[in-house]
Each structure stands twice: as C-alpha cells, then as structure tokens.
C-alpha positions as CSV (number, residue, x, y, z in Angstrom):
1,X,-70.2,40.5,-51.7
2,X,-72.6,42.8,-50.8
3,X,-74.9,42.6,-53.7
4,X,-75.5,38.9,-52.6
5,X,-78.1,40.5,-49.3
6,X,-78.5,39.0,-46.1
7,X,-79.3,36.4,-44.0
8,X,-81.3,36.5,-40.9
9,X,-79.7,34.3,-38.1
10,X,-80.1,33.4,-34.8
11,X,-77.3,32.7,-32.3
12,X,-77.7,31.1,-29.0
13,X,-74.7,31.8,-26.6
14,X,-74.5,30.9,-23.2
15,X,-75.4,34.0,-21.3
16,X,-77.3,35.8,-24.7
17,X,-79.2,35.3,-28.1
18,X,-78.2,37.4,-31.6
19,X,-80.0,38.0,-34.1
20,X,-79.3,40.1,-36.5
21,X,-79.3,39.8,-40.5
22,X,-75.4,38.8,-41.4
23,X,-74.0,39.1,-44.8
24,X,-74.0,35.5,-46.7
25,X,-70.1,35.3,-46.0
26,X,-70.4,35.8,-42.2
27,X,-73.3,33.7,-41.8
28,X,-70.9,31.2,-43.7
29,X,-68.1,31.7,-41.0
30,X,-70.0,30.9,-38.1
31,X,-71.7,28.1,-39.2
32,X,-67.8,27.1,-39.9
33,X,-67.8,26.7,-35.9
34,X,-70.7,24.8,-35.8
35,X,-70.8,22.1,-38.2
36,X,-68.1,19.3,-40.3
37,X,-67.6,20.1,-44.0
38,X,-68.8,23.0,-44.4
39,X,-66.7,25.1,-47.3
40,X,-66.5,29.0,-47.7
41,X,-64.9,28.5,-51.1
42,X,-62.7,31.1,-52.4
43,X,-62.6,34.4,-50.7
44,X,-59.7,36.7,-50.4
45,X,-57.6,37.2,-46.9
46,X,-59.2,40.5,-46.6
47,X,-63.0,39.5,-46.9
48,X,-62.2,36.3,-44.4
49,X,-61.2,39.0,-41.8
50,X,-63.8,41.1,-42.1
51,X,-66.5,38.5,-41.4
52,X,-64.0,37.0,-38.9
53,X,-64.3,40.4,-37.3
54,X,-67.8,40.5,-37.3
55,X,-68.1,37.9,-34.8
56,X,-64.7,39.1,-32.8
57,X,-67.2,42.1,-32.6
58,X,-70.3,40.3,-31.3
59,X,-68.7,38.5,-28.5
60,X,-69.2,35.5,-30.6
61,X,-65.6,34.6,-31.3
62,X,-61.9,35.4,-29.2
63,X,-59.2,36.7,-31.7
C-alpha cells in the first residue's frame, strides 16, 4: 500500500524514543500492541509480515 503515504509516529520504549514516518499498515500493527479493538482489516500474510518485520527490525517487537 504504498500509494496510501505515511504516518509520522512517535514510540516511547523504555531505554529509547522512534520516530520515524511508518507506512499506514505498520503504524496500524503497533498500535495493535497498544490498544483493544483496533482492526487491520484485510491484508494478505505477506504484507502482515512485512510490517511485522518492521518493528522486529526497530527493536520494537521479539519474533
């Protein structure tokens, strides 16, 4: 979904801050973590991973 942009976040770890500008279906996947009844709708296996991935790669999340 990259013709949908970005959004601009900012993530507040323990030991660090992030921010960054995420694509809308990563930005979608964290706030998963953070908050009840939030829904990604439908999105393929292969685009869930890859914004899983994103935040594997930040530190963010533990496979």
């Amino acid at each position: 979904l990259p013709h949908l942009g970005t959004a601009q976040l900012k993530i507040e770890l323990e030991d660090r801050t992030l921010e960054y500008a995420y694509r809308p279906l990563e930005a979608v996947f964290i706030k998963l973590f953070s908050q009840k009844g939030i829904s990604v709708g439908s999105v393929t296996r292969s685009a869930a991973t890859k914004a899983l991935s994103t935040w594997v790669d930040h530190g963010v999340l533990k496979e």
